[in-house]
N, C-alpha and C positions, 0 to 999 in steps of 0.2 A: 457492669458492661453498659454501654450505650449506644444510638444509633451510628451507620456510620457507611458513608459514601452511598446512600442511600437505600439505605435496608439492612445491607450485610454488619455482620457484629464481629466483633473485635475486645479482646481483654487485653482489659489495661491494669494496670495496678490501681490495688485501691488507695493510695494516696492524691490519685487525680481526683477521686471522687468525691467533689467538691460542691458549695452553694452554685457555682457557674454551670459545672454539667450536668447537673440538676435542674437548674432554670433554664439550661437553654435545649437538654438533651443531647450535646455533641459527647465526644468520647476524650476529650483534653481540655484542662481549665485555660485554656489560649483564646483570645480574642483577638482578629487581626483588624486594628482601627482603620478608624474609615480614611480614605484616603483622596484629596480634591483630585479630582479629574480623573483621577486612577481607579477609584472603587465599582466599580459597573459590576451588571448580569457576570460576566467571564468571570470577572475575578471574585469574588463573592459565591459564586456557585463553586470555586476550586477549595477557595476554605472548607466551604458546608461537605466536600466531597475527602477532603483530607482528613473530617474527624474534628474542625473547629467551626468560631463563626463570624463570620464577616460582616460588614453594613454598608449596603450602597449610598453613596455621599447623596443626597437629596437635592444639595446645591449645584450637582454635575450637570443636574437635570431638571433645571428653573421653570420649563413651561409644564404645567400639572401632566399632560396627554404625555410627553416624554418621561415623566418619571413614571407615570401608571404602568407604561410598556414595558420601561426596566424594570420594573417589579415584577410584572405576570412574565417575563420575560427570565430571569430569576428562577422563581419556581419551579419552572417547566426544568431548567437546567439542575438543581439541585434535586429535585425528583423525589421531595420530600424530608429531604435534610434541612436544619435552621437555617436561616437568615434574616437580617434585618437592616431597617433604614437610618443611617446618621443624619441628621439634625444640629446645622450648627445655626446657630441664634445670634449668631454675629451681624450687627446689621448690615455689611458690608456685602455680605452671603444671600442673606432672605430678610427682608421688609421685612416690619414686627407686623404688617397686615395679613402678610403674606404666611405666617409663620403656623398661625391659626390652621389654613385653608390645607397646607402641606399636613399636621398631624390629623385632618380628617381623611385625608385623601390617603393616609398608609394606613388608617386606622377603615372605613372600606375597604380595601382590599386585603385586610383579612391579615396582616402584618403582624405578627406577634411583639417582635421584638425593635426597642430603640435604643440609639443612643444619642443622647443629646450634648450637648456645649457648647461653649460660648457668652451663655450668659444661668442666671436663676430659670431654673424653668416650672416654679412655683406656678405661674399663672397658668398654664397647661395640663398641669397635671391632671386635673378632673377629665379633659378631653381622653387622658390616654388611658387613665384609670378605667371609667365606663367601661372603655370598649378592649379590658383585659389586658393590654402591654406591660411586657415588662421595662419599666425604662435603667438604662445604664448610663449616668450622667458623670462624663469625663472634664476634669480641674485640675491644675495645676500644682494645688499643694493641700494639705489636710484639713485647713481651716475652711476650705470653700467645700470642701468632704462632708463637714462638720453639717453646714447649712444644708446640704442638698440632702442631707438623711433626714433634717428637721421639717424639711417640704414633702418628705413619700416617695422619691426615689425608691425604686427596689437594693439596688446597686452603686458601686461610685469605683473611677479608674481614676487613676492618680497618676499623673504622668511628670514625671521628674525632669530637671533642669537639663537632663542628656536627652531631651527626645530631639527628634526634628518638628519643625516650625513650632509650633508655639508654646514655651514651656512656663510663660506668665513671669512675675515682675518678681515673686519670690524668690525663683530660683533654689529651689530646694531639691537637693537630692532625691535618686528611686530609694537607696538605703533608709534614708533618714526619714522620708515620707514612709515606707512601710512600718518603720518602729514606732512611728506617732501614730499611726491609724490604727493599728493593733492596740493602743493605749485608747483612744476618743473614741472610735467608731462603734456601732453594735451591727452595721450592718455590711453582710460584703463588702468585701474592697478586690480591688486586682491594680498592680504596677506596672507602670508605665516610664519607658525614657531611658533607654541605652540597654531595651531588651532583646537581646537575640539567639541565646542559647537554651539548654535542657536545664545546665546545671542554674542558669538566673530561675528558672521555673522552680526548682525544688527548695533555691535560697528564700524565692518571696513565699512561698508554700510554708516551709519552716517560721518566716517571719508573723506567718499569722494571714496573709494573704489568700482570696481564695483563686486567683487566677491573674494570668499578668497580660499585656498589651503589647503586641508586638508591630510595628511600624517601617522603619528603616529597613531591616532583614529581612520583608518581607518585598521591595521595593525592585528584586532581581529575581522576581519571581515571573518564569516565560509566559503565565497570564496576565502579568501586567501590562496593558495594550500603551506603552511608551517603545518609542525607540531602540532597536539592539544597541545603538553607540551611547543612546543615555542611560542603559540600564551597566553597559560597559566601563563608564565612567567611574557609575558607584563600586561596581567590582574592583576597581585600579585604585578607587580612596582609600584612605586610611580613618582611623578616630581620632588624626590631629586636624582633617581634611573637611573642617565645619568654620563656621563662624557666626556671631550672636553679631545681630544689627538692629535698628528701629527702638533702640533703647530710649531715644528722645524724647519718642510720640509714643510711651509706655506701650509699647505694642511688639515686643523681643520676639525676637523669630531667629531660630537656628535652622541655618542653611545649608548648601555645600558651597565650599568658597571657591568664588569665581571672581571674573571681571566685576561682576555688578556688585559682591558686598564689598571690594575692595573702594569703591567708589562709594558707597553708600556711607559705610564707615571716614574716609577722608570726610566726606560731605558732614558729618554728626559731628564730629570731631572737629573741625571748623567752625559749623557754626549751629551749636547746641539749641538752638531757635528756629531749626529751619522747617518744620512743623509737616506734617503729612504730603500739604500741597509740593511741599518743594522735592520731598520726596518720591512723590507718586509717578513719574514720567520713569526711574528705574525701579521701582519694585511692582506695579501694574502686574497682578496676575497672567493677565493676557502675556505677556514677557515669557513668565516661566511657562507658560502651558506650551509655547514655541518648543519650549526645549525636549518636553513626551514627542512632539511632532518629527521634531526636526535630528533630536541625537544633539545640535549643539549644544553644549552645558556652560559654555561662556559667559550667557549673560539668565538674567533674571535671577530670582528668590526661588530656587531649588531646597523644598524641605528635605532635611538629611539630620538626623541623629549620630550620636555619637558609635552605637553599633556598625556604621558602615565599616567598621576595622573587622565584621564576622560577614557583611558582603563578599566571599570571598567565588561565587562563582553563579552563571543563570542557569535555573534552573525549575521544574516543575515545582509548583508549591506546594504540592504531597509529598516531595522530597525533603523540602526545606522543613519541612512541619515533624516526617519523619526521624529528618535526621537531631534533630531537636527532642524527639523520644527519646532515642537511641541514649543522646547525653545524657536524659533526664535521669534514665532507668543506671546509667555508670554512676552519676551523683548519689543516688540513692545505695549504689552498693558498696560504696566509700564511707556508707555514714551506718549501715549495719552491718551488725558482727556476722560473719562466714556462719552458712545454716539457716539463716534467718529470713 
């Protein structure tokens, strides 16, 4: 048993009972990645409150005093349940000056838990070491697993070629990555990249997995402070309703497709040289964040995974998490014998 929606206890089977809810305390080996622009206070405290655990995007919140807020801010609303801060190391996100200053400032405020990516996050480690953190360092395929167990990571999420936005230039399967990691790894792992149901929970479980990453399916969750018409959108997709662009400038990003990757794609496809700059005036974050605001989903870089074919309605994210039990606990009674 483990905590859960802040105090109250709840049995769960023991096959959840895993490295993840053990290190983190929640009651399900479910992690819900951190999400740009979307991860804040609200939605991170509905995780911690459904039994899993969430990380607010660090990058949402670039001036030190705004992210201090959504931190204590956080707390207050989780009332004692886990959470933690993502960290992505991309420079595009947070200055490599700046990168320092942010893991002191989660590491004050008394932050247990991180997840990092982006890039190595070797030079850091000692920062978050010290001061207790568990870190969870999210990559796109096994071999970069491989290294970040080698630096002291506690953790490593592996996010497969079906995630939405960035599933790296490998392009390796959640399947095939969980069967490799099970083989190299010695230290946790959890999957990532077209995770959205109970029965993917019990499949990565079985594969050696201690807990999975769930992203896209999480994205039509009524705490996610976007749009009703952009969270409607992903409810009306399907998992043919993605597209992979920015292949050029090694920098793949799956999306939901719209105006903008249809363009994007012409544009690469044209002229294979056309390098970031020529890019940048359509894929500019600022773009997509229009689309949380506005419900339009026509233009910008909309991360969406291949799961948006189990977006199939909005709803609270204790329901979503639930009903993702529910499946877990049928999968499990399909694979033992009647009695058991």
């Amino acid at each position: 048993m483990a905590p859960h929606g802040g105090g109250a206890v709840r049995v769960t089977d023991p096959v959840f009972d895993t490295p993840v809810t053990r290190a983190y305390g929640t009651r399900l080996p479910v992690v819900a990645g951190g999400l740009m622009w979307l991860a804040d206070a609200q939605y991170v405290s509905a995780a911690a409150r459904a039994g899993i655990i969430s990380f607010i995007t660090a990058a949402s919140f670039p001036e030190p005093d705004r992210l201090r807020a959504e931190i204590r801010t956080c707390r207050e609303l989780c009332g004692g349940a886990p959470f933690g801060v993502n960290v992505s190391m991309l420079p595009k996100l947070i200055q490599g000056e700046q990168t320092e200053q942010v893991f002191r400032l989660i590491a004050e405020e008394g932050v247990r838990f991180v997840e990092t990516s982006g890039r190595n996050p070797e030079a850091y480690m000692p920062i978050l070491k010290e001061a207790g953190i568990t870190v969870l360092h999210k990559v796109p395929s096994v071999r970069y697993a491989v290294k970040a167990q080698s630096v002291g990571v506690d953790m490593v999420s592996i996010v497969g070629a079906e995630c939405g936005g960035h599933p790296g230039m490998d392009m390796i399967g959640s399947m095939v990555n969980a069967a490799l990691a099970e083989r190299r790894l010695t230290i946790p792992f959890l999957i990532g990249g077209g995770i959205g149901t109970g029965s993917q929970l019990v499949a990565a479980l079985a594969m050696g997995a201690a807990g999975v990453v769930v992203g896209t399916r999480f994205l039509v969750a009524e705490e996610v402070s976007a749009h009703p018409n952009y969270k409607q959108a992903l409810v009306d997709a399907s998992e043919l309703d993605t597209a992979l662009t920015m292949q050029t400038v090694r920098n793949t990003i799956r999306t939901l497709r719209n105006e903008t990757t249809d363009l994007v794609s012409k544009l690469e496809t044209e002229n294979p040289e056309i390098g970031i700059a020529g890019l940048m005036p359509h894929v500019s974050g600022k773009i997509g964040r229009e689309a949380y605001r506005t419900g339009d989903v026509s233009r910008g870089m909309l991360s969406a995974g291949q799961s948006l074919g189990l977006t199939d309605r909005v709803e609270p994210l204790a329901d979503i998490v639930a009903g993702m039990e529910r499946e877990a606990m049928a999968a499990l009674a399909r694979l033992r014998p009647v009695g058991v």
